[in-house]
LUMPA-321369 format. One line per 5 residues: number of its first residue (from 1); for each residue x, y, z of C-alpha. Coordinates in Angstrom, 1 decimal. Example, Ala and Ser with C-alpha at 12.3 -4.5 7.8 and 13.67 -1.06 7.14 Angstrom:
BEGIN
1> 12.3 -4.5 7.8  13.7 -1.1 7.1
//
This chain:
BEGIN
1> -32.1 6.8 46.8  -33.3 6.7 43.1  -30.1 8.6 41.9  -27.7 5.8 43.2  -28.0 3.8 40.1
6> -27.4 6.5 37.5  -24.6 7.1 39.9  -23.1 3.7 39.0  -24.1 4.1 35.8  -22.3 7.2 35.7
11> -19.0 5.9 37.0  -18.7 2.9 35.4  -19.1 4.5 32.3  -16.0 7.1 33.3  -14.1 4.0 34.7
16> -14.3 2.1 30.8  -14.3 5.2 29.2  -10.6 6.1 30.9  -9.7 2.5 30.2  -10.8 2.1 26.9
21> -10.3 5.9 25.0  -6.8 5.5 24.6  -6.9 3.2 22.2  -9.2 5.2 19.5  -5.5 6.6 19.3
26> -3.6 2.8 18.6  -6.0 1.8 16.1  -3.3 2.5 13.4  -0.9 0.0 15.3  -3.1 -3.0 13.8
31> -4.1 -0.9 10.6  -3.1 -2.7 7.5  -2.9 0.0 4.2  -1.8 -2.7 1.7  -4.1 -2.9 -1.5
36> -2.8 -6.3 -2.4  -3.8 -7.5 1.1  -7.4 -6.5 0.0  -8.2 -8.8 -2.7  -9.6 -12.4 -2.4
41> -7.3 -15.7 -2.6  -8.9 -16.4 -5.9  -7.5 -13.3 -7.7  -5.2 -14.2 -10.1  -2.7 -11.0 -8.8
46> -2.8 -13.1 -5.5  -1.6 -16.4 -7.0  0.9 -15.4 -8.4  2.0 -12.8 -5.7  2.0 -16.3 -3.6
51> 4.1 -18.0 -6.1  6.6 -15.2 -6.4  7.6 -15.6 -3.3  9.3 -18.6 -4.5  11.1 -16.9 -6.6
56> 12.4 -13.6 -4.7  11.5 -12.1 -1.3  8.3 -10.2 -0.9  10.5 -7.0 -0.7  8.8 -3.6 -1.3
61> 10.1 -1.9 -4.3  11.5 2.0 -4.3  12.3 4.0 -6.9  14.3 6.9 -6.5  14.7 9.6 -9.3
66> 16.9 12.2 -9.6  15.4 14.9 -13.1  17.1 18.1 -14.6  16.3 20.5 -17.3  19.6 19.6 -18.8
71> 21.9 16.0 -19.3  23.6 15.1 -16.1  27.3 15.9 -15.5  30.1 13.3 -14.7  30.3 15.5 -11.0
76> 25.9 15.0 -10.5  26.6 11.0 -11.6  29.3 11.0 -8.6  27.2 12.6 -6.4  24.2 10.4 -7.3
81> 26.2 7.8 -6.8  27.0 8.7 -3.1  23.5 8.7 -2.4  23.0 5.7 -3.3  25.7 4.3 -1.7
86> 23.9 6.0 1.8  20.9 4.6 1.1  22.2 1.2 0.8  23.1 1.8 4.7  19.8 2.3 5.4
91> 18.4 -0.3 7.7  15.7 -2.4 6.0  17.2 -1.5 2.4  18.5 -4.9 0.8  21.7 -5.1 -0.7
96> 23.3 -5.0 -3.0  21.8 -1.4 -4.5  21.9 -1.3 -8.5  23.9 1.5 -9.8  22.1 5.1 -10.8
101> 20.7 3.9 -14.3  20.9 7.0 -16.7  17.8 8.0 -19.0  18.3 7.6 -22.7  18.0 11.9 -22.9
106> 20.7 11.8 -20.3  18.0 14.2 -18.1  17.5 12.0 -15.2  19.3 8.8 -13.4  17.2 6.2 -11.4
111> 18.3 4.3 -8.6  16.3 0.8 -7.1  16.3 -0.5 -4.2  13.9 -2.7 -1.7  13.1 -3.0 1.5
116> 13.9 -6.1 3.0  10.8 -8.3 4.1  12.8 -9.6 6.9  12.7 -5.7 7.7  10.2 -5.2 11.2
121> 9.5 -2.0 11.1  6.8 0.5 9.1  7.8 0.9 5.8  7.3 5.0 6.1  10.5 4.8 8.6
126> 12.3 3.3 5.9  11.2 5.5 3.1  11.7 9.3 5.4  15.3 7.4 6.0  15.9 7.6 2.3
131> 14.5 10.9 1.5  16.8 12.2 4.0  19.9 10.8 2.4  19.1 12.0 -0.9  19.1 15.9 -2.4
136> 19.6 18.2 -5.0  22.9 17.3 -6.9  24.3 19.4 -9.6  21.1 20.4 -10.6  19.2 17.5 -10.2
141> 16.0 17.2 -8.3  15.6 14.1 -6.3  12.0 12.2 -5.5  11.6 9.2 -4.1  8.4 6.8 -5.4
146> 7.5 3.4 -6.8  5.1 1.4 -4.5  7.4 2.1 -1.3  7.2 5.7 -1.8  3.4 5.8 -2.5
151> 2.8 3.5 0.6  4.9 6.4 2.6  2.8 9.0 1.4  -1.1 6.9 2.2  0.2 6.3 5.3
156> 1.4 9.6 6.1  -2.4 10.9 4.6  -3.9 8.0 6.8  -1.4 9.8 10.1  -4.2 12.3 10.3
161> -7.3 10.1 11.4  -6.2 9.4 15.2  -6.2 13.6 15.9  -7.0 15.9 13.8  -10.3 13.5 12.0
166> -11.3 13.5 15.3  -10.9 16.6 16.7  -12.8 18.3 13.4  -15.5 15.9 14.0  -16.0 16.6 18.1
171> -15.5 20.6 17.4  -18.5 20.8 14.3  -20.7 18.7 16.8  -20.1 20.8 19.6  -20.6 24.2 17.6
176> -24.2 22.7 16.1  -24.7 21.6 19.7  -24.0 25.1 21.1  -26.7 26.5 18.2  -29.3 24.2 18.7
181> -29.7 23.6 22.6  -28.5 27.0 23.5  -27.1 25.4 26.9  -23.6 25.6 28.0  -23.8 22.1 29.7
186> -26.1 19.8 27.4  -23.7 20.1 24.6  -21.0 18.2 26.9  -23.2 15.8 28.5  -24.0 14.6 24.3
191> -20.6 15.3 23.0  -19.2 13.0 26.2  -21.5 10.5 25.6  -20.3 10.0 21.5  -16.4 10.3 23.0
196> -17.2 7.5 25.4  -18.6 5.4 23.0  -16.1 5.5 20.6  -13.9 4.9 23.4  -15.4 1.3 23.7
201> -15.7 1.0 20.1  -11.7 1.6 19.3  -11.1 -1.1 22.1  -13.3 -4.1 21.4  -12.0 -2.9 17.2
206> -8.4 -2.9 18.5  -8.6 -6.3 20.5  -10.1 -8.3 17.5  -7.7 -6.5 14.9  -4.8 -7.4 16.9
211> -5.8 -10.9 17.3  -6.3 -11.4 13.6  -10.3 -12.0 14.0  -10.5 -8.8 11.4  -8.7 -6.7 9.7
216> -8.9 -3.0 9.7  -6.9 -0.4 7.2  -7.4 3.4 7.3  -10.8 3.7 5.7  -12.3 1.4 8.1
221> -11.2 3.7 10.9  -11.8 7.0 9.6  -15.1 5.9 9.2  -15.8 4.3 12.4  -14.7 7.6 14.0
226> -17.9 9.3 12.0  -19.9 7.0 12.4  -19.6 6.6 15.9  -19.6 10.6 16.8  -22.7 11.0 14.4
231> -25.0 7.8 15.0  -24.2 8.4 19.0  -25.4 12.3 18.4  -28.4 11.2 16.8  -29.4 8.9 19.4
236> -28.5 11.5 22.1  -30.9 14.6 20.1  -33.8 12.0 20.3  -33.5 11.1 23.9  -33.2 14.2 24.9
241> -36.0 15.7 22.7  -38.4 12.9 24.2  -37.0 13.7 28.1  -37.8 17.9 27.3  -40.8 16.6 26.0
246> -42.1 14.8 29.1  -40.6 17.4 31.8  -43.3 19.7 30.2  -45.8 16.9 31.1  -44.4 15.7 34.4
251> -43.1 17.0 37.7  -41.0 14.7 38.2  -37.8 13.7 36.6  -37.7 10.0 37.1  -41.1 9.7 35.8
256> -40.0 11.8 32.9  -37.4 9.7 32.1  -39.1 6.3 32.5  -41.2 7.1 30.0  -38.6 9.2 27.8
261> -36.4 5.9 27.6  -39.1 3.3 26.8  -40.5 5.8 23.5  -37.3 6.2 22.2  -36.0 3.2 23.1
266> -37.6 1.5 20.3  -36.7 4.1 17.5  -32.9 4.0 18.6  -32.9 0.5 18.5  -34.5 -0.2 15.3
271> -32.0 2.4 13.8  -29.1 1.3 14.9  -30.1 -2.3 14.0  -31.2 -1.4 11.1  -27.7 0.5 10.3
276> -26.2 -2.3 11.9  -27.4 -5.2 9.6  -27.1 -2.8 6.7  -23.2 -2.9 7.4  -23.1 -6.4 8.2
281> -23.7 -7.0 4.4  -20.9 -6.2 3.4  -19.6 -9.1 5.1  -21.0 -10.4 1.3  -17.9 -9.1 0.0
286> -14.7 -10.1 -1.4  -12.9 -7.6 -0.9  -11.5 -7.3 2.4  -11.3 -3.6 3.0  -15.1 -3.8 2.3
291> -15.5 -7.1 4.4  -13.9 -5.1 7.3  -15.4 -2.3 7.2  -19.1 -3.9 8.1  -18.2 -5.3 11.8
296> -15.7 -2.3 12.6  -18.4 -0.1 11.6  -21.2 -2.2 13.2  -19.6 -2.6 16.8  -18.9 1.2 16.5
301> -23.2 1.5 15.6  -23.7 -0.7 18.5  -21.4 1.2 21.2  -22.9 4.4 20.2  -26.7 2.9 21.2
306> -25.2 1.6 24.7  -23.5 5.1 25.5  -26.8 6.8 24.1  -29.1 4.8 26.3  -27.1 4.5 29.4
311> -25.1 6.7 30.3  -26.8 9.5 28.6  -30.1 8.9 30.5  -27.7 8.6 34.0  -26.2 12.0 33.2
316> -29.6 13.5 32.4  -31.3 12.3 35.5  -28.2 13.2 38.0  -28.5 17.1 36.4  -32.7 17.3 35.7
321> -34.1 20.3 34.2  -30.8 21.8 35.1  -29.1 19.7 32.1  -31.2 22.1 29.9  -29.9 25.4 31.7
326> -30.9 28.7 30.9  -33.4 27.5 29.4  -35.1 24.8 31.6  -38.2 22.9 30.5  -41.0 23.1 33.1
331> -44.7 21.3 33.4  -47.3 23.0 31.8  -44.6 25.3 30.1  -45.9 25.8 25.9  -44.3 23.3 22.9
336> -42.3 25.9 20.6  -42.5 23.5 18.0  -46.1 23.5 17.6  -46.1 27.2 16.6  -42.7 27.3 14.9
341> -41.5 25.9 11.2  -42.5 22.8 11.6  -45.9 23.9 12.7  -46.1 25.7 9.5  -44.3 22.7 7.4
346> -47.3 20.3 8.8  -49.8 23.0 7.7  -48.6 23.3 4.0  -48.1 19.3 4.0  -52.0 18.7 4.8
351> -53.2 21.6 2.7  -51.8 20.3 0.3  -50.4 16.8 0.2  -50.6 15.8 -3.4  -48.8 18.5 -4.8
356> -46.3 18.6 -2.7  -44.8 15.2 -2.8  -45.5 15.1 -7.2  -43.1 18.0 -7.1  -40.4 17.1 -4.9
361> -40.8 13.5 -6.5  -40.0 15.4 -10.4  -36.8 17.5 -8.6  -35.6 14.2 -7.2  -36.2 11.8 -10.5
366> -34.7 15.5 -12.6  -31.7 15.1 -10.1  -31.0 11.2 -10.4  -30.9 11.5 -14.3  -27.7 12.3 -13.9
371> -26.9 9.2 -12.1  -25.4 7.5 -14.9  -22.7 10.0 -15.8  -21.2 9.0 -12.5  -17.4 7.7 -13.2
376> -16.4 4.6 -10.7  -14.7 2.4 -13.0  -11.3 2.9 -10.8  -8.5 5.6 -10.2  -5.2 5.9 -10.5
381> -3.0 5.5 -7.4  -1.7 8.5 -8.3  -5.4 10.3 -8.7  -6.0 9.2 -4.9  -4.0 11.7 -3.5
386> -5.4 15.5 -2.9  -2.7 18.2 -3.0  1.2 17.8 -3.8  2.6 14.2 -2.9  6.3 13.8 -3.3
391> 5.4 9.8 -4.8  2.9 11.1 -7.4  5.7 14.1 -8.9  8.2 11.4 -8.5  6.4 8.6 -10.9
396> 5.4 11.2 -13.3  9.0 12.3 -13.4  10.0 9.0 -14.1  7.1 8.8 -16.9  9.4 10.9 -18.8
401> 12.5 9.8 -18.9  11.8 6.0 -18.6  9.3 3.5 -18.9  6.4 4.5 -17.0  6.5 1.0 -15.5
406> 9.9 1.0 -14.4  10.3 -0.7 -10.8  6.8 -1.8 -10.9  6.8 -4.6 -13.4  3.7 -6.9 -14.0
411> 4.8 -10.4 -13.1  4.0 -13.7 -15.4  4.6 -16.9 -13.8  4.5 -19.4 -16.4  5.5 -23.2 -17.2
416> 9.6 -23.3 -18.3  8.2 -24.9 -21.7  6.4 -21.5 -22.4  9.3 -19.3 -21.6  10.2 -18.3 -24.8
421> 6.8 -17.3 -26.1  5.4 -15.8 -23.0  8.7 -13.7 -23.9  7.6 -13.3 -27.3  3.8 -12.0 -26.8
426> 5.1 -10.1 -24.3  7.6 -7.9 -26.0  5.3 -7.8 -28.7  2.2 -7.0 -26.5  1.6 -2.8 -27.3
431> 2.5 -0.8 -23.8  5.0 -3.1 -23.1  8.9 -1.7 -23.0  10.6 -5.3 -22.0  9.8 -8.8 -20.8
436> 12.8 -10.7 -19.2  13.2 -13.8 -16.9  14.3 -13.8 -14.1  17.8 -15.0 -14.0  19.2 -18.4 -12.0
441> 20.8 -16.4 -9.1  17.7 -14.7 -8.5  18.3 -10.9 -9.3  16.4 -8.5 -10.9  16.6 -9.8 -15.2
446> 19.3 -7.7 -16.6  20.6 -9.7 -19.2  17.4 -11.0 -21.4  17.5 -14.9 -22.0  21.3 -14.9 -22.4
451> 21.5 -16.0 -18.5  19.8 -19.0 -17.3  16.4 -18.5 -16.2  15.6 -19.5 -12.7  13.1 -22.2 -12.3
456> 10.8 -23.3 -9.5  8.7 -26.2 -9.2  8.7 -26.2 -13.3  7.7 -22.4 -13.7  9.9 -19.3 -14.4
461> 9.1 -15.9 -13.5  8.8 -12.7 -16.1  9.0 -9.2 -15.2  7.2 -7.2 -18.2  8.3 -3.5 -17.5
466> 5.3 -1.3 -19.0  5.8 1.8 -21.1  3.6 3.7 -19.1  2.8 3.8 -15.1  1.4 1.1 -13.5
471> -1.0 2.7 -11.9  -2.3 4.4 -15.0  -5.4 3.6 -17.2  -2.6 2.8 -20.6  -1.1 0.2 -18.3
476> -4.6 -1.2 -17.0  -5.6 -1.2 -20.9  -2.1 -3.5 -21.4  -2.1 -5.5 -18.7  -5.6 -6.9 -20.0
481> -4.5 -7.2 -23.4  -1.4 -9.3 -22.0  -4.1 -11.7 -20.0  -5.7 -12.1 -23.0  -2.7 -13.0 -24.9
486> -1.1 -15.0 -22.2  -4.1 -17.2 -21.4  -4.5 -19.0 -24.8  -1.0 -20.2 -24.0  -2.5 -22.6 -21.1
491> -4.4 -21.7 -17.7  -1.0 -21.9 -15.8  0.1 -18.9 -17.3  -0.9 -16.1 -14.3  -0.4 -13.0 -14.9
496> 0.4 -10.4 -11.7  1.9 -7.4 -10.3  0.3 -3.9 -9.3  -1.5 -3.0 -12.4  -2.7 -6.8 -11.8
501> -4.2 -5.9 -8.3  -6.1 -2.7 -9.5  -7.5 -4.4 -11.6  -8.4 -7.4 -9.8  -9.6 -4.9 -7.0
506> -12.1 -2.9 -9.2  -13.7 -5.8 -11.0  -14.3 -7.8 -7.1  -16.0 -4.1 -6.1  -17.9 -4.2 -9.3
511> -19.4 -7.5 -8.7  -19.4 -6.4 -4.6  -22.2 -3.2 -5.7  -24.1 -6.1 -7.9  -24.5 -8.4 -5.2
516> -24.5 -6.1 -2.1  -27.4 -3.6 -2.9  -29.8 -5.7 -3.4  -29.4 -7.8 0.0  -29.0 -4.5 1.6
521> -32.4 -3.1 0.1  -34.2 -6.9 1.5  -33.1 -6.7 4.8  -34.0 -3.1 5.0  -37.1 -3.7 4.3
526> -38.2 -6.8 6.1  -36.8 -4.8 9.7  -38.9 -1.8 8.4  -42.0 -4.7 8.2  -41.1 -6.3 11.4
531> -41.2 -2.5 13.1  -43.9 -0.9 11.1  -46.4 -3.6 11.3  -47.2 -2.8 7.5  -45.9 -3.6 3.9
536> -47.0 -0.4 2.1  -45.6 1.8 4.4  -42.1 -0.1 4.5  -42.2 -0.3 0.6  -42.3 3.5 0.3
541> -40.0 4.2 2.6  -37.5 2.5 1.0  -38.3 3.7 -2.7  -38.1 7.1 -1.4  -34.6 6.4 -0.1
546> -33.2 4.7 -2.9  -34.8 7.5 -5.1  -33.1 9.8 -3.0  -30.1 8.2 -3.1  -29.9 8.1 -7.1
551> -30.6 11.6 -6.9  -27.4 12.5 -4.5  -25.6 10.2 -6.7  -26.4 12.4 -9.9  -25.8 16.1 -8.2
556> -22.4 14.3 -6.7  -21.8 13.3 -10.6  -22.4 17.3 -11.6  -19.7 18.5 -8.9  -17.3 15.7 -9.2
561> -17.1 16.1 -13.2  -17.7 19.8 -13.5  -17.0 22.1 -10.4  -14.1 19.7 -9.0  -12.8 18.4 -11.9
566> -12.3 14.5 -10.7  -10.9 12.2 -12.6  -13.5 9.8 -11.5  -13.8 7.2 -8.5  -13.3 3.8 -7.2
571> -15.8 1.5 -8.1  -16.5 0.6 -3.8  -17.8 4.7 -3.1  -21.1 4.3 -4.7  -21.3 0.8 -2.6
576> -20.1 2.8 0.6  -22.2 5.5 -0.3  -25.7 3.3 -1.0  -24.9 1.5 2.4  -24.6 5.1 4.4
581> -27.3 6.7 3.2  -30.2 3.9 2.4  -29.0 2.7 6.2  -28.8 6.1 7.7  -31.9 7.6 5.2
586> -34.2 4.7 6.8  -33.4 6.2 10.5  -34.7 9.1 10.0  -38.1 7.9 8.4  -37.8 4.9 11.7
591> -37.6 7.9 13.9  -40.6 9.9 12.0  -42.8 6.6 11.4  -42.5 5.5 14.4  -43.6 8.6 16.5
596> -46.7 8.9 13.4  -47.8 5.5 14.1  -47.7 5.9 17.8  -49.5 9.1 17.0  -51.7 7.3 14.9
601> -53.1 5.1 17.8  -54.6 8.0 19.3  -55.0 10.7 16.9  -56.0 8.7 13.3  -53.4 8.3 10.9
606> -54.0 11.8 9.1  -53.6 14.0 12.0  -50.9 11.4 13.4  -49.0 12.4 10.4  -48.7 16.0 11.2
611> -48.2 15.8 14.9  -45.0 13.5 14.1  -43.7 15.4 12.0  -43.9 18.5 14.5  -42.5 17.2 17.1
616> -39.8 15.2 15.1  -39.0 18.0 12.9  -36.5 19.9 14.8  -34.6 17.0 16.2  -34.5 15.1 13.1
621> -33.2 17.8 11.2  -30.6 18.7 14.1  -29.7 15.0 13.8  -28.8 15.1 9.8  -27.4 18.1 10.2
626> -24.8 16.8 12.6  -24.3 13.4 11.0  -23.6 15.2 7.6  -21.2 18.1 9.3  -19.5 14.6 10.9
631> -19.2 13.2 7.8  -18.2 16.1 6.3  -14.7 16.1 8.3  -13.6 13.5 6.5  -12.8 15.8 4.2
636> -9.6 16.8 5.9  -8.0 14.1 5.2  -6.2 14.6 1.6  -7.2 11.3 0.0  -9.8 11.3 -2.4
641> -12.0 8.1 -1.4  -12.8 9.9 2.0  -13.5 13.3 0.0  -16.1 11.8 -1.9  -17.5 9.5 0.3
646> -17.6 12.8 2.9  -19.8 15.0 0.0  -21.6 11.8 -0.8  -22.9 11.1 2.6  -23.6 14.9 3.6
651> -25.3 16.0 0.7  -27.5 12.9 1.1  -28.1 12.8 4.8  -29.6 16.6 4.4  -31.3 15.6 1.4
656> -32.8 13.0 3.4  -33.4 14.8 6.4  -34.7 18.1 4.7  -36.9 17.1 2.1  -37.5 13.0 1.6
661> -38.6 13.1 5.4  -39.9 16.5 5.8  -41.9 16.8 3.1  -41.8 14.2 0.6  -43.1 10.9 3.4
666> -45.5 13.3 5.8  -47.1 14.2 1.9  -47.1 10.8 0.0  -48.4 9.1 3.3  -50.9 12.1 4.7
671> -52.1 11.1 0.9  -52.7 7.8 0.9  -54.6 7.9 4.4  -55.0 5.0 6.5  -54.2 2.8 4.2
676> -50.6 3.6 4.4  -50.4 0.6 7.2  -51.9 -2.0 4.8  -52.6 -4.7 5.9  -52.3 -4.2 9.4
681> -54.8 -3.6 12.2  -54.2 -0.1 12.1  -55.4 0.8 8.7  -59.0 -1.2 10.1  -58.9 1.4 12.9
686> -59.1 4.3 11.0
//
């Protein structure tokens, strides 16, 4: 009766699994894509978004643009015009709607409008309504854009996570799968496994986003989905390497299994904590989209290790050595592994040790010299996008005809008394077109000071339209200058908008990276003690990770600047990208340390060494080769955060798998001997 508790096992898990799956697919239901939403209360872009809600609705700007080779006629004004006047009907689009505003060139006409924030729906709905009420007129080609049309166009970007993210992901991890069991059924049993914890991920993530405990945008949930398909294939490739392992030793399958779980047990839990409190720091940050990323991603971590070591092990007992099918494990049956690669890779490594890890060492410090040319001081909102996006053509369309920052003013609330030199420094600020109040009835400034300003609680509001587009570099260099400017006139003078919030985002992730890696690196390394037993052995591991991390950092500068052509990247990727891979680089030396110091016990530490690494060898490489093909999917999706975050995290993960724990540990510790466990009992051993 042994196989009635796997049975339970087994359909419990189907029972949650069927409960819980389908909400992996209404994660974007409490998804929240809103940059402002990001930053901290203490940004000054958030004060004064608060206080400008005083003065007008928090209504979602849209810009809509109609551009031909040639002035407009009186018969494309009229039809313009018509538009317009459909738009207006729109529901969610606030009225009234401003006429089409003609370009100085006579080439283009602009219309703006908002979306109501009394308005329920997704602002996406809103903005498809519009572009299906405008089109061609006379010659003129329409696009739609300002902040409404760009948040259209992430969100349609972000559309692709729930299926085909996910799909990508499941079909490279089956393919590898496929290749490296050379079953039909094992593949399924680990691929069901990764889908069922995911399952119980997206619900436990959904419940908590939906009752406001944490937020969650796209990025948090793209990467959950990787996360949670890779960690949980990791997991699976160890437990099962262990379980072949021990059917060669054992008859029977319990037995096999007993022991199986309980050695890799400890290794899956140490990783998976260890990844786990690696995310949790960025709980350290103040940016939100960072702050919720470390839970989502850590309850995604930990529901991958309970699918792994449950119902994994359930399934594998149920089937036995028929799991494994054709090619079924028996007792007594020979250990390919010990005469294969890896066999060979152990050999070189103790022939010769000293060599080996000096020269990998000099092609990993040769690659992270170029560390330093990589560019995260902040994108565009328009860079963000990969491929043609109808909001990016739009705004540089309206880039040259009009102001760049028409329809997405930066905002200055500021004391009444200061009005008319917050005016002055403004219009006389360089990048800046206009700066006007708003007027007492509460529309958009039209007439300059010649209406009465409208005032709240003592302060007016000034829109300052920028020459070029908000979301550009010029208007980032302006936007400072005019803080500078504006501050010397009091501390009550705030100055806000969009350009405001980019900037306010980049320089919170620029302090996030200062204050992140460094708690990330300590807690590392103290679970790396605690498991290790050791302080040497820890404080390698870690230098060869974060060497190995430069050193993906400065080949990922090489392609991004000269085979891609980036423009450069938000300051939060190298942050992301240090948490993935000094996190996930550390599993795979737990997994190879671990198995060496158990070897150790019985072997001495030398030879312990090169037993590990043979029998870790091939599932450890399987394991970062499926983590980085998993990470590599987010590449699909066309926005250029996940793009580089997905090279990133693949080229390191091999990187780490391949070389830093195939040859440059096994060398650098083979090298130093027993001593490698100073000062624990183990070094007096041997």
């Amino acid at each position: 009766m042994w196989w009635a508790f796997p049975l339970v096992v087994l359909i419990v898990w189907l029972v949650v699994g069927g409960t819980a799956g389908p909400f992996a697919g209404k994660l974007a239901e409490v998804s929240e894509n809103d940059n402002a939403a990001f930053l901290p209360d203490t940004a000054e872009s958030t004060e004064v978004a608060k206080l400008q809600e005083d003065f007008s609705p928090d209504s979602v700007p849209v810009v809509i643009i109609w551009e031909s080779d040639e002035p407009a006629t009186e018969q494309a004004r009229a039809a313009v015009a018509e538009q317009l006047d459909a738009v207006s009907k729109v529901e969610g689009i606030e009225r009234p709607v401003s006429p089409p505003v003609p370009s100085e060139d006579g080439k283009a006409l602009a219309g703006y409008v908002k979306i109501s924030p009394s308005y329920e729906g997704e602002v996406e709905t809103v903005v498809d309504e519009i572009r299906d009420e405008v089109e061609p007129a006379d010659g003129l080609t329409p696009y739609v854009t300002g902040p409404g049309g760009f948040s259209a166009d992430l969100g349609e970007a972000f559309g692709g996570i729930d299926g085909l993210l996910l799909g990508v992901a499941l079909a490279v991890v089956l393919v590898i799968l496929l290749i490296v069991y050379r079953s039909p059924l094992l593949p399924f049993a680990v691929l069901l496994t990764a889908v069922l914890g995911l399952g119980v991920a997206a619900f436990v993530v959904y419940q908590l986003a939906d009752a406001g405990v944490l937020d969650l945008n796209g990025q948090s949930q793209g990467i959950m989905f990787i996360l949670v398909v890779g960690a949980a294939t990791d997991y699976a490739l160890l437990l099962v390497a262990r379980y072949r392992e021990e059917l060669r030793a054992h008859e029977d399958r319990l037995e096999a299994m007993k022991i199986a779980w309980k050695q890799a047990f400890r290794p899956i839990l140490a990783s998976g904590g260890t990844v786990i409190l690696g995310l949790l720091c960025l709980l350290l940050s103040d940016l939100t989209s960072n702050r919720s990323l470390g839970p989502v991603a850590a309850l995604g971590i930990a529901a991958a290790m309970l699918a792994a070591l449950t119902f994994l092990p359930a399934v594998l007992l149920l089937f036995g050595r028929t799991a494994f099918w054709p090619f079924r494990p028996h007792v007594g049956t020979a250990k390919p592994e010990e005469s294969g690669v890896w066999g060979k890779v152990a050999g070189l490594v103790g022939r010769r040790p000293r060599r080996l890890w000096v020269m990998v060492t000099l092609i990993l410090v040769l690659g992270a010299a170029f560390a330093p040319t990589f560019k995260a001081s902040g994108v565009s909102q328009s860079d963000i996008f990969l491929g043609e996006v109808e909001a990016v053509a739009g705004q540089e369309a309206l880039s040259r005809h009009f102001p760049g920052g028409s329809g997405s003013p930066a905002v200055v609330i500021a004391p009444e008394s200061d009005l008319d030199e917050v005016v002055r420094v403004g219009e006389s600020t360089d990048g800046v077109a206009s700066a006007q109040p708003m007027s007492e009835s509460g529309d958009a400034p039209t007439g300059g000071q010649d209406a009465p300003p409208k005032v709240v609680d003592g302060n007016v509001m000034i829109e300052v339209t920028l020459e070029d587009a908000a979301d550009s570099a010029a208007a980032e260099d302006t936007v400072r200058d005019l803080r500078t400017e504006l501050h010397d006139l009091g501390d009550d003078v705030l100055v806000g908008g969009s350009t405001a919030q980019q900037i306010d985002g980049d320089d919170v992730a620029e302090r996030d990276r200062t204050v992140i890696i460094p708690v990330v690196l300590l807690v590392i390394l103290l679970v790396l003690i605690v498991l290790l037993r050791s302080i040497l052995a820890p404080v390698l591991l870690v230098a060869t990770t974060v060497l190995s991390f430069f050193a993906t950092l400065g080949v990922s500068a090489l392609v991004f600047n000269h085979i891609l052509g980036w423009p450069g990247a938000d300051p939060s990727v190298p942050l992301y990208a240090f948490v993935f891979l000094v996190a996930l680089g550390i599993d795979y030396n737990i997994f190879l340390m671990t198995r060496v110091r158990e070897e150790s016990l019985r072997r001495g530490t030398r030879e312990g060494i090169l037993h590990g690494l043979v029998v870790t060898g091939g599932v450890i490489t399987s394991a970062g080769i499926v983590l980085a093909a998993t990470f590599s999917a987010l590449a699909v999706l066309p926005i250029l955060f996940l793009a580089q975050l997905a090279f990133l995290v693949a080229f390191g993960v091999l990187l780490d798998a391949l070389i830093v724990r195939s040859l440059l540990v096994p060398a650098l510790s083979y090298d130093i001997g027993a001593r490698i466990w100073w000062p624990g009992r183990l070094q007096q051993r041997h």
